[in-house]
DRENDO-1510 file (C-alpha; in Angstrom, 1 decimal, always signed):
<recs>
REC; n; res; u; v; w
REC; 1; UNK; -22.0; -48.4; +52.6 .
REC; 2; UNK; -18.7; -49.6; +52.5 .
REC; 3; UNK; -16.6; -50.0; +55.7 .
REC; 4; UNK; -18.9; -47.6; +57.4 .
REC; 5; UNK; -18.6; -44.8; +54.7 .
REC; 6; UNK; -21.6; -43.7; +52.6 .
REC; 7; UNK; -21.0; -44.6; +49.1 .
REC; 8; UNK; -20.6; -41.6; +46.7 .
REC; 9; UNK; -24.0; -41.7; +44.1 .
REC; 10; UNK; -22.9; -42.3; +40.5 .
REC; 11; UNK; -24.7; -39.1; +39.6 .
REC; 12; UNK; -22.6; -37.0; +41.8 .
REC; 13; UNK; -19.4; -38.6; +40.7 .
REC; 14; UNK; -20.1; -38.2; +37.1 .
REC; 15; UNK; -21.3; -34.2; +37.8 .
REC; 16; UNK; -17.9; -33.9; +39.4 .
REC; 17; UNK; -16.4; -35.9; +36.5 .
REC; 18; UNK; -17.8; -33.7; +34.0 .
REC; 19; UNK; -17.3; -30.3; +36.3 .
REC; 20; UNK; -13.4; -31.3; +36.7 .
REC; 21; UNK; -12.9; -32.0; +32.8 .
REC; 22; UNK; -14.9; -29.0; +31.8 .
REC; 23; UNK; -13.0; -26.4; +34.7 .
REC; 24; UNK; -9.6; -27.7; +33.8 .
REC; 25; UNK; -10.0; -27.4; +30.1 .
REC; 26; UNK; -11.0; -23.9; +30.3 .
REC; 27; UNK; -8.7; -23.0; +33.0 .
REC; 28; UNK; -5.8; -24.2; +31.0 .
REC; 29; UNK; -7.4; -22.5; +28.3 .
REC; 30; UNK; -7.4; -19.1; +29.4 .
REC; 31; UNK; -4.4; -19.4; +31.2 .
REC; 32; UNK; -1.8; -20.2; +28.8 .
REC; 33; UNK; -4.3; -19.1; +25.2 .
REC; 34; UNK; -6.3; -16.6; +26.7 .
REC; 35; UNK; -5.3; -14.6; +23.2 .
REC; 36; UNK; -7.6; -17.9; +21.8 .
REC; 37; UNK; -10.1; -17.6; +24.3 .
REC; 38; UNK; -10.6; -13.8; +24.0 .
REC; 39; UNK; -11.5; -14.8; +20.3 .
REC; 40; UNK; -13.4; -17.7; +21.0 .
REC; 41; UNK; -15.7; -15.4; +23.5 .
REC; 42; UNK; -16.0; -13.0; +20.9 .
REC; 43; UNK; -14.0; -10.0; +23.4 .
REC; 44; UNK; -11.3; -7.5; +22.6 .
REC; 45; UNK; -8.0; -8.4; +23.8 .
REC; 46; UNK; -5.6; -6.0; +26.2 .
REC; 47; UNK; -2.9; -6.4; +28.9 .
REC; 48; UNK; -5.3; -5.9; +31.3 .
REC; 49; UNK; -7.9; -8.3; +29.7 .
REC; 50; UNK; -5.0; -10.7; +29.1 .
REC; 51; UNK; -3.8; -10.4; +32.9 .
REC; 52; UNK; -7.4; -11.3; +34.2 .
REC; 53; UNK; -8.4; -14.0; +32.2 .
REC; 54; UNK; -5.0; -15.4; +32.9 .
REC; 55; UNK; -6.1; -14.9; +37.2 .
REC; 56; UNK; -9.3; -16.1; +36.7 .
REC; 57; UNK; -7.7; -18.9; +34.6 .
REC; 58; UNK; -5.8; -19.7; +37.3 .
REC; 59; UNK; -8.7; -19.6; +39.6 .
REC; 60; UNK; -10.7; -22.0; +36.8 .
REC; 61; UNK; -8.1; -24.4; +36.8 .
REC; 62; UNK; -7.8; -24.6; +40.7 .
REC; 63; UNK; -11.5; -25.4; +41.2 .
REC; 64; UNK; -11.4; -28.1; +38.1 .
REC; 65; UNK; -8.5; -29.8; +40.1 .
REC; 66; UNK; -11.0; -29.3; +43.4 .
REC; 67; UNK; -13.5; -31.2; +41.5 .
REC; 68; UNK; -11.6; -33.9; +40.0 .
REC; 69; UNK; -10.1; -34.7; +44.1 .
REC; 70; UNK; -13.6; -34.9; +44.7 .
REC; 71; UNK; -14.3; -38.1; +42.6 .
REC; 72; UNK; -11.7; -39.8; +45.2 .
REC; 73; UNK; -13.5; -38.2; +48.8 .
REC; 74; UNK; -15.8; -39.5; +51.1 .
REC; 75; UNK; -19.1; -38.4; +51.1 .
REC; 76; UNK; -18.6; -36.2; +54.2 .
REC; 77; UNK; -16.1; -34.3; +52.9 .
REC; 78; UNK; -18.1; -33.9; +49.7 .
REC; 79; UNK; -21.2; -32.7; +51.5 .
REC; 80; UNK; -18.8; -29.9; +53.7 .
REC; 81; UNK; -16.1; -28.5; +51.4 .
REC; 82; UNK; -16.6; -29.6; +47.7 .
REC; 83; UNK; -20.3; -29.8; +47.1 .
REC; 84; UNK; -20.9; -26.0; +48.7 .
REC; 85; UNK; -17.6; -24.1; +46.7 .
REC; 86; UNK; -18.7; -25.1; +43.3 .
REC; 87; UNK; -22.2; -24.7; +44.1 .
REC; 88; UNK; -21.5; -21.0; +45.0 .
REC; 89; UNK; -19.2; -21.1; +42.1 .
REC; 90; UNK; -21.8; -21.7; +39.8 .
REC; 91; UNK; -24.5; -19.6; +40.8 .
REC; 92; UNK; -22.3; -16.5; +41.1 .
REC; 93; UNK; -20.7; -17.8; +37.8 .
REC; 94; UNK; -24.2; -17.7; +36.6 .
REC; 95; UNK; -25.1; -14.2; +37.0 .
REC; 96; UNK; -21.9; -13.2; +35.9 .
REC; 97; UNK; -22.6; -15.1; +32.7 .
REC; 98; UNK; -26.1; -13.3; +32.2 .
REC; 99; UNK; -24.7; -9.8; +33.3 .
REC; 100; UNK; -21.8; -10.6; +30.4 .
REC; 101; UNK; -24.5; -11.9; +28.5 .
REC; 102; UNK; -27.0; -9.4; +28.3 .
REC; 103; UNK; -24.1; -6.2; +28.3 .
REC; 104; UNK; -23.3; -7.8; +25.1 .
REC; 105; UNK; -19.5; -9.1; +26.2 .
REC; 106; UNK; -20.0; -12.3; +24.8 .
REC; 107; UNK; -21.0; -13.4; +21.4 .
REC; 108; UNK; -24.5; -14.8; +21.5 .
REC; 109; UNK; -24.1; -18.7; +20.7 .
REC; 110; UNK; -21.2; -19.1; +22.9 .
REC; 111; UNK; -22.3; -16.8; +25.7 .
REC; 112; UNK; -25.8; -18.8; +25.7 .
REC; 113; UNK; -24.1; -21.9; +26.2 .
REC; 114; UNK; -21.6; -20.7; +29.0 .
REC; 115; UNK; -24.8; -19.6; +31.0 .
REC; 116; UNK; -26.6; -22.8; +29.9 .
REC; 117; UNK; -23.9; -24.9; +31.5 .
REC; 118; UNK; -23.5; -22.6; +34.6 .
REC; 119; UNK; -27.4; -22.6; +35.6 .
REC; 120; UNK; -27.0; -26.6; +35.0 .
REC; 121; UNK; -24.6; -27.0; +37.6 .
REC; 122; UNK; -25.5; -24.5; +39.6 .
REC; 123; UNK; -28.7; -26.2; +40.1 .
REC; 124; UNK; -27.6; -30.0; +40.4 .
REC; 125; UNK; -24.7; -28.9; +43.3 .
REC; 126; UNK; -28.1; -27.3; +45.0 .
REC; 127; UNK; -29.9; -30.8; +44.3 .
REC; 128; UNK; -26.6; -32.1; +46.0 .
REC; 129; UNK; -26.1; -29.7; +48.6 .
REC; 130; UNK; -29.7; -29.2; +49.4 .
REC; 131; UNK; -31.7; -32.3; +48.8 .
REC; 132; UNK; -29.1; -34.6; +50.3 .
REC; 133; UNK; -27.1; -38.0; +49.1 .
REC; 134; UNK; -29.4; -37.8; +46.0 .
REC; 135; UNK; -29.8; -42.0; +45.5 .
REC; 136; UNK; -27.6; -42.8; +48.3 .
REC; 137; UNK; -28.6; -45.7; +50.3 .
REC; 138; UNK; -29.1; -44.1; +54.3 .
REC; 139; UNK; -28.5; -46.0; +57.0 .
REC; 140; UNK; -31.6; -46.4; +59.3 .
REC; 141; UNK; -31.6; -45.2; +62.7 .
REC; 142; UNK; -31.8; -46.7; +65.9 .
REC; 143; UNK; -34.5; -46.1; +68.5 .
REC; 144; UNK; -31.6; -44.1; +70.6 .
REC; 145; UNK; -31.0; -41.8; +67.4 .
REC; 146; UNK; -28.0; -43.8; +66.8 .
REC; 147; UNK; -27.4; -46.1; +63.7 .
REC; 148; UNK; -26.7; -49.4; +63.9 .
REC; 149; UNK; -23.8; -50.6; +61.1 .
</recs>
């Protein structure tokens, strides 16, 4: 604890690190080169393809830059806006990555490794969400269910 705050676990700032880098890179990528990433995902291009991947590029970029502010919150904050949006990110992400996945939409190596990386995620923002501070020092409570700092 530092001034009364819960100190943010490495682990989770590094998972939000790694989440911002990852979400901005791709966002960017399929914003302004979606033409690249259409061939780097093994897909046909088309204005309409082009228009969506430059939305959900958008959308990509938007959480990247959610996750990156999050390496600068409080704990508290973490635990009621950040930690729950990517954690529903990534497990709708996920199926959305095996529906793509098995339909065929993707080529093989790279579609395997976007649902690798979702599923990843999607499970450690449950370990955060769920489990709790994961390594965080708690403060003990008082015998009137108030803690003492």
């Amino acid at each position: 604890m530092t001034n009364g705050v819960p100190v943010v676990p490495w682990k989770l700032k590094a998972t939000l690190t790694l989440t911002a880098i990852v979400l901005i890179f791709l966002g960017s990528g399929l914003t302004f080169a979606s033409h690249l990433m259409a061939n780097l995902y093994g897909t046909p291009e088309s204005l309409s393809g082009t228009n969506g991947a430059r939305t959900a590029g958008a959308a990509i970029f938007a959480l990247g830059t959610l996750a990156w502010a999050g390496t600068r919150q409080e704990m508290r904050v973490l635990r009621a806006v950040v930690i729950p949006v990517l954690f529903t990110w990534f497990v709708l992400k996920s199926v959305v990555a095996y529906l793509a996945l098995t339909a065929g939409v993707f080529k093989a190596p790279v579609g395997r490794t976007v649902f690798a990386f979702d599923v990843v995620l999607a499970v450690a923002y449950g370990y955060f969400l769920f489990v709790g501070y994961a390594g965080a020092p708690r403060v003990a409570s008082s015998p009137m269910g108030r803690s003492r700092v």
